[in-house]
C-alpha positions as CSV (number, residue, x, y, z in Angstrom):
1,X,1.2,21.0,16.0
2,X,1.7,18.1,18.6
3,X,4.7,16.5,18.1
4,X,4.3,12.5,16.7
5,X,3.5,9.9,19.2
6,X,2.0,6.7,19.8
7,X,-0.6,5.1,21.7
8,X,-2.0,1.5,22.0
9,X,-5.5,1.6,20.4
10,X,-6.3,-2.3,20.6
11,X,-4.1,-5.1,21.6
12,X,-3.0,-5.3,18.0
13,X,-3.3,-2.0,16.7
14,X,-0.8,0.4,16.9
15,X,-2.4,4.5,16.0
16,X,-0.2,7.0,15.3
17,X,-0.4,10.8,15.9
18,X,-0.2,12.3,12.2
19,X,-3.5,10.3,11.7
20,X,-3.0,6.5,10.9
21,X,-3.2,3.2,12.6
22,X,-1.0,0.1,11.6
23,X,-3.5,-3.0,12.2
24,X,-1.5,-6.0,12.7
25,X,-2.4,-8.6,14.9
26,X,-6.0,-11.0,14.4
27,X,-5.6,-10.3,10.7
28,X,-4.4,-12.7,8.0
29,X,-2.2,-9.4,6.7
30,X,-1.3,-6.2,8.5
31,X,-2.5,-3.0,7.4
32,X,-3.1,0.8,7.5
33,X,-6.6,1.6,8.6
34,X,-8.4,4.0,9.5
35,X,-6.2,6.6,7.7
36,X,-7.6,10.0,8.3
37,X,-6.8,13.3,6.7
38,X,-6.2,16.8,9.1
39,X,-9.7,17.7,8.0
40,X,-11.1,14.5,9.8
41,X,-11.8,12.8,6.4
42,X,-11.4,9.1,6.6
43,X,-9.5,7.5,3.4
44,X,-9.5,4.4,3.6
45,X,-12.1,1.3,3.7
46,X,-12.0,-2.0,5.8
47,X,-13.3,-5.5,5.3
48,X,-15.1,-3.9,2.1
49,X,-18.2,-5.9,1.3
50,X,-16.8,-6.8,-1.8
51,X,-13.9,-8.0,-0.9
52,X,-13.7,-8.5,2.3
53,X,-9.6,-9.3,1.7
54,X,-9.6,-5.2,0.7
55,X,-8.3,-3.6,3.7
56,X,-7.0,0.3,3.8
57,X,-3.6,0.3,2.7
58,X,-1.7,-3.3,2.8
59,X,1.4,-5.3,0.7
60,X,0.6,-9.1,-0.8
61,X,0.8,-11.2,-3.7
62,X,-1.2,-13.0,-5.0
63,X,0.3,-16.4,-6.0
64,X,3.3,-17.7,-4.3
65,X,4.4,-20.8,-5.1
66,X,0.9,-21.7,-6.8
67,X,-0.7,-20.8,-3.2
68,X,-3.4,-17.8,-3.0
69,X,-2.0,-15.1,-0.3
70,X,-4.7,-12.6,-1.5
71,X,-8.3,-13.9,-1.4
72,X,-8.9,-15.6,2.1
73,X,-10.9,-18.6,1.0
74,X,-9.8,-21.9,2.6
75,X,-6.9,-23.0,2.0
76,X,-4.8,-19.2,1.9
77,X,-1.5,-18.0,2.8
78,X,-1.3,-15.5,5.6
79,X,1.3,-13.4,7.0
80,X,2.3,-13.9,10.6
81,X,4.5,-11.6,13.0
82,X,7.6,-12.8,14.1
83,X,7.4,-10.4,16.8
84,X,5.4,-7.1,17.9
85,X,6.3,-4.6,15.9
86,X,9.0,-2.1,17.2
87,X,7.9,1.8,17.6
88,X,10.2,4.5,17.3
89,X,10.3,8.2,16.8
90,X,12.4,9.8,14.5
91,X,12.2,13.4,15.2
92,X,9.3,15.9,15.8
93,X,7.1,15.1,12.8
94,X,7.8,11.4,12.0
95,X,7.7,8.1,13.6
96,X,8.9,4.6,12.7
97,X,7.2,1.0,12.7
98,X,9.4,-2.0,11.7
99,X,7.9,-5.2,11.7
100,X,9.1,-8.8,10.8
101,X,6.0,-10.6,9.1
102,X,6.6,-14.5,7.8
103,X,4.8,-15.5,4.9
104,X,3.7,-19.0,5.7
105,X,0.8,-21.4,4.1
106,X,-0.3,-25.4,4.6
107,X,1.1,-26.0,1.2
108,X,4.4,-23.7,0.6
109,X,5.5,-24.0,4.6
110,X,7.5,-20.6,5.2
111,X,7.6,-19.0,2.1
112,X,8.5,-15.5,2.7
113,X,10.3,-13.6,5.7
114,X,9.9,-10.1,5.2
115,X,11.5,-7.2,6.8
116,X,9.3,-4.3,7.0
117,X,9.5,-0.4,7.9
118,X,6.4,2.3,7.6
119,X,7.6,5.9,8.1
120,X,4.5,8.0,9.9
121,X,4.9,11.6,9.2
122,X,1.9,14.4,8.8
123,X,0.4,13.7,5.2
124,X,3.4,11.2,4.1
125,X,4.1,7.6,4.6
126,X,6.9,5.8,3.5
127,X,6.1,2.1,2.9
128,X,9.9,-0.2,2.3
129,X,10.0,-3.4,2.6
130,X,12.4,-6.5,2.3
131,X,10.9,-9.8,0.8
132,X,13.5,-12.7,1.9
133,X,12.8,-15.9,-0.2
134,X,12.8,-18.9,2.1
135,X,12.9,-21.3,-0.7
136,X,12.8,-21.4,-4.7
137,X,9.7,-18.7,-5.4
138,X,7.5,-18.0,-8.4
139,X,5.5,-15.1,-7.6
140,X,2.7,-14.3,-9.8
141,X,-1.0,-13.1,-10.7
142,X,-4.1,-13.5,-12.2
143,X,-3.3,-12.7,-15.7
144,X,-5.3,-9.4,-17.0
145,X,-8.1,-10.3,-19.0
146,X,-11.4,-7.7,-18.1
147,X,-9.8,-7.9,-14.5
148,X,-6.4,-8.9,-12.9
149,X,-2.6,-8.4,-13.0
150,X,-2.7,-7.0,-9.3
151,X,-0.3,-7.6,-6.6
152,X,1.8,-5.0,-4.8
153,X,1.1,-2.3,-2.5
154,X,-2.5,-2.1,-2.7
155,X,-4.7,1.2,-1.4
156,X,-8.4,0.3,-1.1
157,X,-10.8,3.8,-0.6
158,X,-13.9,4.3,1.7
159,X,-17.1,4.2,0.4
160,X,-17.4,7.9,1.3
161,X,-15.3,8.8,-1.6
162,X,-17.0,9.1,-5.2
163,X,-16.4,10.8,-8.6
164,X,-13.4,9.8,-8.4
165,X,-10.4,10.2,-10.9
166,X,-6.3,9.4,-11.2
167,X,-4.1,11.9,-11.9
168,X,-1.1,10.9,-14.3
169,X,2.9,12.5,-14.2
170,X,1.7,14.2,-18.0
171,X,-1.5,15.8,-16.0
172,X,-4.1,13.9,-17.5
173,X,-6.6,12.3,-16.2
174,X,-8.3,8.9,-16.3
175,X,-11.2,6.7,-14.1
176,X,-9.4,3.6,-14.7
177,X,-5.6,1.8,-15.5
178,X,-4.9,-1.5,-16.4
179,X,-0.8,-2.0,-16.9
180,X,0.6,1.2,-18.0
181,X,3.9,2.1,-16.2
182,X,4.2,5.5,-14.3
183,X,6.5,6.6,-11.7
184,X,3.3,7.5,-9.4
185,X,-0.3,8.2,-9.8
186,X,-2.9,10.1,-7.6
187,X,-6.4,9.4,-6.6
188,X,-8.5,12.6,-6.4
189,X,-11.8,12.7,-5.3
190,X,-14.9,14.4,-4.2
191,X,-15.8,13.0,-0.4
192,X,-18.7,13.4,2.2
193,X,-18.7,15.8,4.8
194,X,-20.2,18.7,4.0
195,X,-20.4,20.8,0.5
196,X,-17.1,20.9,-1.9
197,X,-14.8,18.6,0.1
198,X,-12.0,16.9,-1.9
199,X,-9.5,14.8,-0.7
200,X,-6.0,13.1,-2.5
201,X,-4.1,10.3,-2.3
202,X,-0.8,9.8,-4.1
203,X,1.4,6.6,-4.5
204,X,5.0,6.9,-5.8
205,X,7.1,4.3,-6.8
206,X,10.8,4.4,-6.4
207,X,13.2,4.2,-9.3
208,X,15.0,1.6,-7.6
209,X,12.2,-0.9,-7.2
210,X,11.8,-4.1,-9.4
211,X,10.2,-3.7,-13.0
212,X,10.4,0.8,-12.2
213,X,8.0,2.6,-13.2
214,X,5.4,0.0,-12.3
215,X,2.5,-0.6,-14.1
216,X,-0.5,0.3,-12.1
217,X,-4.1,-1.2,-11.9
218,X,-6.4,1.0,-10.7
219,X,-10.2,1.3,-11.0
220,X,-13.3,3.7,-9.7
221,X,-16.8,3.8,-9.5
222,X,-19.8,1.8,-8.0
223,X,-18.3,2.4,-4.8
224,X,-15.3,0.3,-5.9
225,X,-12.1,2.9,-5.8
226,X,-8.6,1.0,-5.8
227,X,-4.6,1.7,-6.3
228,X,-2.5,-0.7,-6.7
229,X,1.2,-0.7,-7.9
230,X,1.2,-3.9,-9.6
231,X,4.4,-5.0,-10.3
232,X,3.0,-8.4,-11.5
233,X,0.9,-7.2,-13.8
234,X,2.9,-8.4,-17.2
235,X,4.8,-11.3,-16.1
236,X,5.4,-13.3,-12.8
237,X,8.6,-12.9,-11.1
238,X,11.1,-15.8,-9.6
239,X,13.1,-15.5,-6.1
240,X,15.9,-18.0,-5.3
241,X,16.1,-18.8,-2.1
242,X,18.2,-16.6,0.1
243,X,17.8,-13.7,-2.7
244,X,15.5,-11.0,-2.1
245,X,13.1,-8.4,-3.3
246,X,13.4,-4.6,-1.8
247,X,10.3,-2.2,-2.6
248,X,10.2,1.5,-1.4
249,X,7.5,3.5,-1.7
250,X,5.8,6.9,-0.7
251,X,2.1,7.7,0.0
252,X,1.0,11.2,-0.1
253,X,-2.5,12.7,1.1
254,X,-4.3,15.2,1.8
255,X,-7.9,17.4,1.8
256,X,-8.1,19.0,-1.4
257,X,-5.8,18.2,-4.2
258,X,-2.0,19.2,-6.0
259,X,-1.9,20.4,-9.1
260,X,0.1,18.5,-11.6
261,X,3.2,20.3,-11.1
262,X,3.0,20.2,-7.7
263,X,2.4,16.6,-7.1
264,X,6.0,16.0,-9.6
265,X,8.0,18.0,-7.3
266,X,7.1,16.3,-4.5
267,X,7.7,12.5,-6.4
268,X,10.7,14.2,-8.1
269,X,12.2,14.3,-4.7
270,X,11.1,11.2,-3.3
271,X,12.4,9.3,-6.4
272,X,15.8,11.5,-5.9
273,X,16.3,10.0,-2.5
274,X,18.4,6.7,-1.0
275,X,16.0,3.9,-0.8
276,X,15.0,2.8,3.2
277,X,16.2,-0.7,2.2
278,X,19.0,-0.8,0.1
């Protein structure tokens, strides 16, 4: 294998060798999109008909201060770069974007400033971020009632993947969650391309993050596949100002799918290691 690299695919898109791109600039939020498996299969779904808010793989809240940073219908928060994000290779098989993104709305000012880092390795990404409150914060969500509780690090599938089902730490599976903690969950599913393809997508969430193990909301079907660790879900969260709030997570994919004892190795050493931000 081709050692990781980087190349300039748009003026604000920056694609990565082991098969993503990190969208950041002309978007209200940044993003991962397209994220592609070795097999060629694309995972994740852009702009989504919808919701046209849903893009591949992103971090928001909802509520911030009363103000909507998640639906873009006038008037919405948006996150803005303080600066182009900085590249960097680690070693052979992984590579590094950190980017500064300000949370900033009309009606809160400058809300958030947020220190982020995305790890790029073949079949991994590490997703930590810093969330610097900028003045007194109440962070919160649409309370569940058919629908709601989300906000987090969200993952939004392509259309091309169906039957779809999440994989839980005891090995069960289920089409749908709505609050129930885990330390990680995995979306498996059948995907076009040709006859028996499979493809999985796994999100762990590190002991060390607020409100560990996370309850998760995540649905499937009618072309509507969607992971989200939502750390809202139960109960909205205050920041003071100058205090912060440090996630780290790790994505997981790949064509086919782990079995269940697989899959806990893998988080079991994740959720074993030093958090990014600490």
């Amino acid at each position: 294998m081709s050692p990781a690299s980087f190349s300039q695919t748009f003026g604000d898109s920056i694609g990565v060798s082991t098969g993503a791109t990190y969208r950041w600039g002309g978007l209200p939020k940044a993003c991962i999109h397209p994220l592609v498996t070795s097999a060629g299969h694309r995972l994740t779904g852009f702009e989504m008909s919808d919701h046209v808010w849903h893009r591949g793989i992103w971090f928001t809240i909802k509520f911030v201060n009363g103000t909507n940073f998640w639906e873009e219908q006038s008037p919405f928060g948006v996150q803005k770069s303080a600066s182009d994000p900085a590249c960097e290779i680690i070693d052979r098989d992984r590579a590094r974007v950190t980017h500064r993104v300000r949370w900033d709305s009309e009606a809160t000012g400058l809300a958030i400033d947020e220190r982020r880092q995305i790890t790029f390795g073949r079949g991994v990404i590490g997703w930590s971020c810093e969330l610097r409150a900028e003045k007194d914060l109440t962070l919160d969500r649409t309370p569940y009632t058919t629908w709601g509780g989300y906000g987090g690090l969200s993952y939004r599938a392509a259309r091309e993947l169906h039957d779809v089902n999440f994989l839980l730490p005891n090995g069960d599976t289920v089409a749908s969650l709505a609050g129930q903690p885990h330390d990680w969950t995995v979306m498996q599913a059948a995907v076009d391309g040709g006859v028996g393809q499979r493809v999985s997508i796994g999100m762990i969430d590190h002991p060390g993050n607020p409100r560990s193990p996370v309850a998760w909301y995540n649905k499937s079907g009618n072309g509507f596949n969607y992971m989200n660790a939502a750390f809202l879900f139960h109960a909205p969260v205050t920041v003071a100002r100058g205090e912060s709030l440090k996630f780290n997570y790790r994505i997981l994919y790949r064509d086919d799918q782990w079995s269940p004892s697989e899959f806990k190795e893998l988080a079991d050493e994740f959720r074993a290691t030093k958090p990014n931000l600490s």
